[in-house]
Structures are given as C-alpha cells and as structure tokens.
C-alpha positions as CSV (number, residue, x, y, z in Angstrom):
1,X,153.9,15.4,72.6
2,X,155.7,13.8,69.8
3,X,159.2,12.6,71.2
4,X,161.9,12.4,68.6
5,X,165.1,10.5,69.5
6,X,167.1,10.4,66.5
7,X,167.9,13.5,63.9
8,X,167.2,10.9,60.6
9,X,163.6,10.2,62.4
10,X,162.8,13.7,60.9
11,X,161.7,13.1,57.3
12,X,160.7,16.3,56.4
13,X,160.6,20.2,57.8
14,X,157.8,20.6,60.8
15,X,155.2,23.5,59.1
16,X,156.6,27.2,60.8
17,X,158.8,25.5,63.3
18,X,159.3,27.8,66.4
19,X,162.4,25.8,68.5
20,X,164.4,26.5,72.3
21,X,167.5,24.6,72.6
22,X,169.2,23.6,75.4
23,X,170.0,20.7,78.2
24,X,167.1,21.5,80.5
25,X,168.3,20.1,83.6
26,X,166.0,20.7,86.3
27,X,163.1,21.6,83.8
28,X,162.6,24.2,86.6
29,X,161.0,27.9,86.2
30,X,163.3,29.4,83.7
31,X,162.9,26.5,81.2
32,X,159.3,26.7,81.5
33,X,159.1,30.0,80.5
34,X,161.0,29.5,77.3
35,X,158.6,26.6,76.6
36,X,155.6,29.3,77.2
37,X,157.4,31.6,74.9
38,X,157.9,29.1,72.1
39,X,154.5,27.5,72.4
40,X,152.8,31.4,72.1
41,X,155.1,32.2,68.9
42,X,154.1,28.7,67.1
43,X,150.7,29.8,67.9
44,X,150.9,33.6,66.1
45,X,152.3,31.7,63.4
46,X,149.8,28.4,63.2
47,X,153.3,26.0,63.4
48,X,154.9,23.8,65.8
49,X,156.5,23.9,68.9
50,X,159.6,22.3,69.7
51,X,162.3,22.0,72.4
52,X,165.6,20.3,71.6
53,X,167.6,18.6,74.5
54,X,171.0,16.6,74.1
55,X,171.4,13.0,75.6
56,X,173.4,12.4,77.2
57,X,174.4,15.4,78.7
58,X,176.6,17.4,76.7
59,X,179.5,17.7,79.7
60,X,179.4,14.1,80.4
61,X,180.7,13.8,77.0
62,X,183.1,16.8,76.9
63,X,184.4,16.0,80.8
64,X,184.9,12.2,81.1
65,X,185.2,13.1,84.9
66,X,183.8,15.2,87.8
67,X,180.9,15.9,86.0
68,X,178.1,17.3,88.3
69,X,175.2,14.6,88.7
70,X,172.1,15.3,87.2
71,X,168.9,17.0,88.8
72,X,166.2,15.0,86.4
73,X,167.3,12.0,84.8
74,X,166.6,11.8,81.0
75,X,163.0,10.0,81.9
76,X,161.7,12.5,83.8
77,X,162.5,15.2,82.0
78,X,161.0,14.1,79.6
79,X,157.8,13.8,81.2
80,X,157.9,17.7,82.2
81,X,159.0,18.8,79.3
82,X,155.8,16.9,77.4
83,X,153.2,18.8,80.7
84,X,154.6,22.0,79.5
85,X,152.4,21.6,76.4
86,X,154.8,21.5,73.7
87,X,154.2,19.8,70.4
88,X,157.7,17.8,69.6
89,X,160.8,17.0,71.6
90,X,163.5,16.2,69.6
91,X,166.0,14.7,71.9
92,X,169.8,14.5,69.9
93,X,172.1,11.4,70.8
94,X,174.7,13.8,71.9
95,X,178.8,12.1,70.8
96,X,182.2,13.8,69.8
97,X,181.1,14.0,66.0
98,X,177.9,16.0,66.7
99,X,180.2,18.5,69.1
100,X,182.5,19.0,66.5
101,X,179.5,20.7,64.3
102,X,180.1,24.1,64.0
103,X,177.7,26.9,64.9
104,X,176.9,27.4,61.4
105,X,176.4,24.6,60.0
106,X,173.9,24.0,63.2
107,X,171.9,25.9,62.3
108,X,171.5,25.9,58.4
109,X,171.5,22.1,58.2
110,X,169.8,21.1,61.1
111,X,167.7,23.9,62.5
112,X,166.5,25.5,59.1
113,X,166.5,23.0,56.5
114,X,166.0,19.8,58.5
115,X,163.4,21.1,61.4
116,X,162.2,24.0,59.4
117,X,163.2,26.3,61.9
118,X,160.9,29.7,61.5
119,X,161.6,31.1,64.9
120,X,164.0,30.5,67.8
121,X,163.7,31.0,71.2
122,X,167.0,31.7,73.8
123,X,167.9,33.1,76.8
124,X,170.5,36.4,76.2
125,X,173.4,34.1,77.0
126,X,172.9,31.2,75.0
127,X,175.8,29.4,73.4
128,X,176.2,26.3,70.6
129,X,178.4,24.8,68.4
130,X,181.9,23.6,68.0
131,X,183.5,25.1,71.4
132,X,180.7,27.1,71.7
133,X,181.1,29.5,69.0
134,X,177.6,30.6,68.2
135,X,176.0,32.8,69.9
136,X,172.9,35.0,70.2
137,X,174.9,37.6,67.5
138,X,175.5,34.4,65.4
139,X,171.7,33.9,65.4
140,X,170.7,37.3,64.7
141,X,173.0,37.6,62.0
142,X,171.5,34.5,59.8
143,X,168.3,35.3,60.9
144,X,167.6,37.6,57.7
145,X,169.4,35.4,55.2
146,X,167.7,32.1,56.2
147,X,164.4,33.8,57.1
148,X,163.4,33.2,60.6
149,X,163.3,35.4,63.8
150,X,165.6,35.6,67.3
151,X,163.1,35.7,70.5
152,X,165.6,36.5,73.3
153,X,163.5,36.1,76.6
154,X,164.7,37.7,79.8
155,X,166.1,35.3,82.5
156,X,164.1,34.9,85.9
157,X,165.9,36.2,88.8
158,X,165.8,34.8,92.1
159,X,163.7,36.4,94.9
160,X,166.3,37.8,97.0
161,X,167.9,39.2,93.7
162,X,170.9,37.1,93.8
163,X,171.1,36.3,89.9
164,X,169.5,34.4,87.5
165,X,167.7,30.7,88.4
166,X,170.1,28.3,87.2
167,X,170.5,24.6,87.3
168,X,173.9,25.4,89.2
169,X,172.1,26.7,91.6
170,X,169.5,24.5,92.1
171,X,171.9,22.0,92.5
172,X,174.0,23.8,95.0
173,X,170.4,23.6,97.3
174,X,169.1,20.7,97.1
175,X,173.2,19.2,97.5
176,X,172.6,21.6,101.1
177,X,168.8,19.9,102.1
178,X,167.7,23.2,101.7
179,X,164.9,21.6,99.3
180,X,162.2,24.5,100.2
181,X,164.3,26.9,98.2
182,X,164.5,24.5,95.6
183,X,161.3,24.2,95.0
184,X,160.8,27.3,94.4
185,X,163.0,27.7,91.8
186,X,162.2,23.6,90.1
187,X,158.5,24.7,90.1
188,X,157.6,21.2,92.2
189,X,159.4,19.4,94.7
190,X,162.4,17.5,94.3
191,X,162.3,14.4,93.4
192,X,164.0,11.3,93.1
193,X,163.5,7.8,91.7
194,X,164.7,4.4,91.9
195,X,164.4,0.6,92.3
196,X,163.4,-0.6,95.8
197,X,166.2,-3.2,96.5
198,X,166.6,-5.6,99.6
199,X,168.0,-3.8,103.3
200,X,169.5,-5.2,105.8
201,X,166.3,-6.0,107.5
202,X,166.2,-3.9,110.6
203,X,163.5,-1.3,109.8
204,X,160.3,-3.3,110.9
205,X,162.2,-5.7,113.1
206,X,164.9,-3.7,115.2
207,X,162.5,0.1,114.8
208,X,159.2,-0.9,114.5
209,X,159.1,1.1,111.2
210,X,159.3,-0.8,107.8
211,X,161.5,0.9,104.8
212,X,161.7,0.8,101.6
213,X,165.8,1.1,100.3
214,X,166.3,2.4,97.0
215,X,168.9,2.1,94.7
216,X,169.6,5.6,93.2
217,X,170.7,6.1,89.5
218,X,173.8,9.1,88.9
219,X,171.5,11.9,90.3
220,X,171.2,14.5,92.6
221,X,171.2,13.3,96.3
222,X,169.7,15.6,98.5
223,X,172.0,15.9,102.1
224,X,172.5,13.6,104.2
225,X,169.4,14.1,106.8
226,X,165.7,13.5,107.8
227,X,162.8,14.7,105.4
228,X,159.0,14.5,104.7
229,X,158.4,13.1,101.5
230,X,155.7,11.9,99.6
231,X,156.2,8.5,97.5
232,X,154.8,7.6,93.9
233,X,154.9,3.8,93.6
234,X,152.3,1.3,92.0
235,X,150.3,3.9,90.5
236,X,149.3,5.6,94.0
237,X,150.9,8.6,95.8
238,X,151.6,8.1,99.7
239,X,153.2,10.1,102.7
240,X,155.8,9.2,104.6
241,X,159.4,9.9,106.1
242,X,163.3,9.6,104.4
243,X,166.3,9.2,105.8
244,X,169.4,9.7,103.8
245,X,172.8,9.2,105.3
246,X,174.9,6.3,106.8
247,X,173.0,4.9,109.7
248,X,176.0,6.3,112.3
249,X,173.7,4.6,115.0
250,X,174.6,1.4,113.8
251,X,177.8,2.5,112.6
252,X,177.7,0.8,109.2
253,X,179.8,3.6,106.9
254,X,177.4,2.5,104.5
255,X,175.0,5.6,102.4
256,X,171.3,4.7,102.0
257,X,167.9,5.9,101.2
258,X,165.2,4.5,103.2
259,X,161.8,5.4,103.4
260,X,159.3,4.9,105.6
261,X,155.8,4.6,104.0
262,X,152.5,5.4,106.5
263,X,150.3,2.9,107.0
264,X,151.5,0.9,104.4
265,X,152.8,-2.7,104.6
266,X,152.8,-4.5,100.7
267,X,155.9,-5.9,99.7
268,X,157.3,-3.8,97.0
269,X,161.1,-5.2,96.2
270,X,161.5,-4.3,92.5
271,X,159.5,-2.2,91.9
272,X,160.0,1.5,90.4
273,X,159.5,4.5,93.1
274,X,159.4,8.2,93.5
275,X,160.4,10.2,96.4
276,X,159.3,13.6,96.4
277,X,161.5,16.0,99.3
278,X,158.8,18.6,100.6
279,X,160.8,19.7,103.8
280,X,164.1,19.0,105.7
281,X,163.2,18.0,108.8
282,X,167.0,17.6,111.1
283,X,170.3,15.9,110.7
284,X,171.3,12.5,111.1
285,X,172.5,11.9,114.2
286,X,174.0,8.8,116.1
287,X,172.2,7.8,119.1
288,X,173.4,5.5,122.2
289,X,170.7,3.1,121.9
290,X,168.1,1.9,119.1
291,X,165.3,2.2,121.1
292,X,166.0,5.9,121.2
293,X,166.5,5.6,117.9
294,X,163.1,4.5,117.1
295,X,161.8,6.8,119.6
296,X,163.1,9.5,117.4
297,X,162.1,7.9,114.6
298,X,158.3,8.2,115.6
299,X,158.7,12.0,116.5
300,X,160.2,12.0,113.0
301,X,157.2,10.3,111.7
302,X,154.4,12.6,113.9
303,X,156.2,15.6,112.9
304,X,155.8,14.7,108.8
305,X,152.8,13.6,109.1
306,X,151.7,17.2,110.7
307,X,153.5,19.0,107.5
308,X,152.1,16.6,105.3
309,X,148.4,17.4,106.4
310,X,149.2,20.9,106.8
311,X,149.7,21.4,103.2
312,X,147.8,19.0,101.8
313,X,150.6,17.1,99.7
C-alpha cells in the first residue's frame, strides 16, 4: 500500500480512482467492508483503490477538549488499513483551514481533479465539508456533472439488532472490559501499545511475578480489571496476564498497566509492546495481605493460561 501523507505529494490523478473517506477509528467490521467495496469497484474498472483518513482526528481539532480517546492510534491504523488490501492511503494533515473547505469545493478540487476520483464509496449517512454540509444528496447530485458514480453500502448491524457497529460503540465496550463484544465488532482483539517504562519494582520481588509497565499514548484504556492477553514485543508474540487499575492492595492511587509475560524473563525497558485483551477475567480487588495477593495472582495466571491454550491465541 502506497501511504500518502500530504495532499501536494499527489502529482497527478490516480488512473479510475475509486475512493471511501472517513476517520476509521477502530478499522473494525464496518470499515472493512467499505474497503472490500472500494477494492471490488477499482477492480470492474482496472483503477485504484483508495481510502482517505484525516490526522489528526478531525474532533480533536474542532473540540480542543473532552474529546473521546482514540481506539487505534494513527500507527496502527495504518497497518490495518494497508492488510485490507487497498492500493493508496492518502492520509490529510487535518487543521482549521482544511475544515473550512466547503463540501463542494471538496470534492471538485480534491476528489475529482486532484485524486481522479471515478467512484466513491459511503455509508448512507456520510457527511463532509465546512460544518458538515455535504452529504450523500450533495454527492449524487455532482456525480453526473463531474462524471463519477455514488456506491452507498448498507451499514452492518450488530447481532442482537441494536443499531449499526459504530466506533461509539466500540468504545463504550471496551471503556466496560467487555472486550469479547468488542471483538466482535473490531474484527481482532483489542489492542494496545506502548513503551515498557521502569515500575516500582515489586512484581518479581514482593509477587513472585515479573511485569512489564507500560506507558500508554491518548488511547482507549480498557477497565480497570484482570485480563488474558497476548503480548507482541521483539518481533515474537507471547501469553500472559494484565492488570489495569490502581494497585488498591498497596494503596498507591496511582493507574498502571502491568503485564505479566509466561515464562519469560529478558529485560525489555524501552522497548515498543503490544497488548492484545482476549478476555476479562475479574475486577481489581484490594486484599489484606500480598501473599494473598500473589496467591491470586497465580490463579490469575493458571486461569489465562487455560483460555489462552483453549483457543489457541
């Protein structure tokens, strides 16, 4: 995939460009299916396929605060965006001056005559432009005069019927620990990633059980809790057990991620990780004494290790 960062990177049109626009957060289900959509049409028409994202995030732009934290940061999604299959990202540094472009001018400068636009791909409520005036009538409207075609796909509801997968949503589980459901709907299991920094030493010598602390960027924190997880870090993917939350045992007040990797003892301070959440496993809970603490932290450990096998992560 041919990764685009910056509008005046594109020199000339893309031969019969078929395009889907949009943030992408998650890159769950949904999304997927709007990148299968626009990679069959380029195909019927021997063009490209392309998906345009915004970074950063168009609402941390528009609403300087209380903005909701991200489910993939902009690496990632980048990365699942290029295993969908399609041929050019074209990622636009999103700023006040490129919100202020109106609908119209959206489309005619950029999509058509810069990108070559011959098809577009949306979802039936799609919106763009200078406080969101375009819409999927705006579309179908130039489509005749500029010469390309509207592909509205249908959205994909959620099993028990309860509307439409959504980012929102998404968010709203994984924000709960119920990280199951959200995998469902994200296509994969949730994942995080971040720098392994220093603790405060008590994993290995106070539990018996080593962990690695990471540093989160502004993403999306599962709850507070105990989970099997499987890590990604130097190249190689390992099992093991998470706890998020505030360590009430030792009454520190203080929020952390620490994992616990099996049968796994290198030093890795520094380095990059990833933390994938396959189930929820209890709460935190404060106990009277850390040696029932690490008790619990080796049914903890027993009980991932069972899921973990089970399916084969």
């Amino acid at each position: 995939m041919e990764l685009i960062d910056q509008i005046d990177k594109i020199k000339k049109p893309f031969p019969n460009a078929v395009i889907t626009i949009g943030n992408f957060d998650g890159v769950h289900i949904g999304h997927q299916k709007l990148f299968r959509k626009v990679i069959e049409k380029a195909g019927s028409l021997g063009g490209t396929s392309i998906a345009m994202t915004f970074e950063p995030h168009p609402i941390r732009v528009l609403k300087q605060n209380g903005h909701p934290p991200l489910i993939t940061l902009y690496e990632q999604k980048i990365e699942l965006i290029s295993n969908t299959g399609v041929d050019v990202l074209v990622c636009v540094p999103f700023d006040h001056k490129f919100a202020s472009m109106t609908a119209r001018k959206f489309i005619e400068e950029l999509l058509v005559k810069r990108i070559g636009m011959k098809a577009v791909v949306v979802g039936q409520d799609y919106t763009f432009g200078k406080n969101r005036e375009g819409n999927v009538d705006l579309l179908k409207e130039l489509a005749g005069p500029l010469g390309f075609d509207v592909v509205i796909i249908d959205w994909i509801e959620r099993d028990n019927g309860a509307g439409r997968i959504s980012s929102t949503r998404i968010r709203e589980l994984v924000a709960d620990g119920r990280l199951t459901e959200a995998s469902r709907l994200l296509g994969r299991f949730y994942q995080i990633r971040g720098i392994v920094t220093k603790g405060r030493d008590r994993g290995a010598k106070l539990l018996g059980f080593p962990t690695a602390n990471i540093r989160l960027q502004d993403e999306l924190c599962p709850k507070t809790g105990v989970y099997a997880v499987t890590i990604e870090c130097l190249g190689k993917k390992f099992k093991g057990v998470a706890n998020i939350g505030y360590s009430p045992t030792f009454d520190d007040h203080v929020f952390t991620v620490e994992v616990h990797i099996f049968d796994f003892r290198d030093s890795i301070y520094g380095e990059k990780i990833r933390v994938n959440f396959i189930e929820r496993l209890r709460d935190e809970e404060k106990f009277c004494s850390v040696t029932l603490l690490s008790e619990q932290i080796q049914r903890d450990a027993e009980k991932a290790r069972s899921i973990l096998s089970d399916r084969n992560t």
